[in-house]
C-alpha distance (Angstrom), angle and dihedral (degrees) to the residues before:
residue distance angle dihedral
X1 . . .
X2 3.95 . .
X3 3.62 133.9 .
X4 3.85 95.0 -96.8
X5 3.98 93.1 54.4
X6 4.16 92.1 67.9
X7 3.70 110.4 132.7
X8 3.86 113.9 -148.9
X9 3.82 92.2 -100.1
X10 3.74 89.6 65.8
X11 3.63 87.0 49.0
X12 3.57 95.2 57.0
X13 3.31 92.6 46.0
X14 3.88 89.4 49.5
X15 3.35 94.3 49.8
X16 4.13 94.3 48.5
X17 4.00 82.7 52.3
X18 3.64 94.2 59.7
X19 3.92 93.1 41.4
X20 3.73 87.7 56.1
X21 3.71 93.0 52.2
X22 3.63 94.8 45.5
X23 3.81 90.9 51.0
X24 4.20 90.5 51.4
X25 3.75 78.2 49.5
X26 3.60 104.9 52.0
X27 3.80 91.9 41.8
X28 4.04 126.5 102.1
X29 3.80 120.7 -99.2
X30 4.03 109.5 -95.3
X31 3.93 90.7 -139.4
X32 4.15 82.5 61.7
X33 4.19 101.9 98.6
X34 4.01 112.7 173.3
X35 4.00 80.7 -157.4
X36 3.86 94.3 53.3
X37 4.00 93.0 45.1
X38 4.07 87.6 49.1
X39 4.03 89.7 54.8
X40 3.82 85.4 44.7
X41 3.97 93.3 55.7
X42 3.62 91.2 37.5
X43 3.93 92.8 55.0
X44 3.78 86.4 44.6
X45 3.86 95.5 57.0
X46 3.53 88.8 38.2
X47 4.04 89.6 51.6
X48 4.14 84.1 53.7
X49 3.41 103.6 43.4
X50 4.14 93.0 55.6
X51 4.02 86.1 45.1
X52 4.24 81.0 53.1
X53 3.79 90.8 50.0
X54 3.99 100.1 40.4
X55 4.16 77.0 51.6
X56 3.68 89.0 48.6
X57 4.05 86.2 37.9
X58 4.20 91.0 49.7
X59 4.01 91.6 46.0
X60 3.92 89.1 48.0
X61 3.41 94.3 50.8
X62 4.00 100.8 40.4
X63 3.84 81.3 58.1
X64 3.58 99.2 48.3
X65 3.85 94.8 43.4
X66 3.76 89.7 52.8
X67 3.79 96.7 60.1
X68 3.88 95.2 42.9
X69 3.92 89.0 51.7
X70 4.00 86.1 42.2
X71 3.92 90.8 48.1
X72 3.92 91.6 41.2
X73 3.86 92.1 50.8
X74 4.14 92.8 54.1
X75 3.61 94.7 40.0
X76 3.93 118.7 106.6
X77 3.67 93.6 -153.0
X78 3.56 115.9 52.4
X79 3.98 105.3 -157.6
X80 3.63 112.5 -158.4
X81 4.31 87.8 -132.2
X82 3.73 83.4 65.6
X83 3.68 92.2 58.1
X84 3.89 95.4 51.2
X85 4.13 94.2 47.5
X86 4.01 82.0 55.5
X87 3.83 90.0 42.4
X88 4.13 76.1 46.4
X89 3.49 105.1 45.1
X90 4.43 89.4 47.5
X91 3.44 99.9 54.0
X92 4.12 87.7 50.6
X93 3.63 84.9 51.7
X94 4.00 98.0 53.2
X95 3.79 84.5 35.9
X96 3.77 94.2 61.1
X97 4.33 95.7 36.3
X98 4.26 80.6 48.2
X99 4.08 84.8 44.9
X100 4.34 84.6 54.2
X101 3.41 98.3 40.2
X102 3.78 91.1 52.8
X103 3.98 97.9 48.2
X104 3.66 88.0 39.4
X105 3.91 96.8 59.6
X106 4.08 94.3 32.7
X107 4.19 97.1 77.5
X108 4.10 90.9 34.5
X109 4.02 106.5 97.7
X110 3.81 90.3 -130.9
X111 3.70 108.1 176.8
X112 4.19 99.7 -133.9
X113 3.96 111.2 -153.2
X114 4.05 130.8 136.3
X115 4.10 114.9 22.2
X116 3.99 91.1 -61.2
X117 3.69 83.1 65.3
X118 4.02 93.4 44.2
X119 3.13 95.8 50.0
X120 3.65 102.6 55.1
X121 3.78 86.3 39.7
X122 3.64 91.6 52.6
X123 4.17 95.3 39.4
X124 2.93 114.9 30.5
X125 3.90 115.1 11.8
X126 3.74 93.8 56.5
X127 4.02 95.0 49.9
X128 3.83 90.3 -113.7
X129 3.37 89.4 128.7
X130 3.87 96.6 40.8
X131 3.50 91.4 53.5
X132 4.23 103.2 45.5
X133 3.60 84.6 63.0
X134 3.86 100.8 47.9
X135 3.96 79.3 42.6
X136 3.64 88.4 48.6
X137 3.86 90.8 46.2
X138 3.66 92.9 57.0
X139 3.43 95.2 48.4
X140 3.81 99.8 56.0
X141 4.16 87.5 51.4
X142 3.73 88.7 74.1
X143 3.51 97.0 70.6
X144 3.58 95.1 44.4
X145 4.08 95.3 41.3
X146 4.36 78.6 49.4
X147 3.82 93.4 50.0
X148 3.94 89.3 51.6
X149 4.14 97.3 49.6
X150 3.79 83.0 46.8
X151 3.28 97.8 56.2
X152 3.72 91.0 41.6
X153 4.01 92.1 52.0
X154 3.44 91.0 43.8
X155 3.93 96.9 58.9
X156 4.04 92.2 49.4
């Protein structure tokens, strides 16, 4: 049969065809989830607001190191618990820089190849980094926390 021999039951069911087409068209992509783009936003402004405290955090800490390395430098008697709060006080500081660094290059689409891209894959994309220095942090408490209940026992 040719085109011009259509009876007006093919053209209805034509026309339905095209409807039906137009409709899958017209109609929003099922991979589109209001719910999954509100946990995308929310992870995003919770992604920036922990790069705005670990910039808050680096600041805080930059400060505070200076005057305890000022303070330690005109002091007569250099006390060994002085040394660790510095020791302290500088591995916060890295921690919180590493802690921007890492948040910074996590959202960027950085495309990772040859050892630049290891590297920062390896450092700083997968928190290594991030969390040696917390690790590190912790660690160099115990002698300080030690020192104190020493001190304490001592004067009993």
């Amino acid at each position: 049969m040719s085109a011009e021999n259509i009876t007006s039951d093919e053209t209805a069911i034509c026309s339905n065809t095209t409807n039906v087409i137009l409709d899958n068209v017209t109609k929003p992509a099922t991979f589109f989830d209001a719910l999954w783009q509100l946990a995308a936003s929310i992870e995003f402004y919770f992604q920036c607001t922990i790069i705005a405290i670990g910039i808050f955090g680096t600041a805080a800490n930059a400060l505070v190191l200076y005057a305890l390395v000022e303070y330690h430098v005109r002091e007569v008697k250099k006390r060994q618990v002085n040394l660790l709060m510095i020791n302290q006080n500088l591995l916060d500081l890295l921690s919180c820089a590493v802690l921007v660094i890492t948040f910074s290059l996590r959202p960027s689409n950085i495309y990772l190849t040859g050892a630049l891209g290891y590297f920062l894959c390896t450092v700083f994309i997968s928190a290594n980094s991030t969390n040696s220095m917390i690790y590190a942090s912790i660690i160099n408490l115990m002698p300080t926390s030690r020192k104190s209940v020493h001190t304490c026992v001592r004067q009993e």
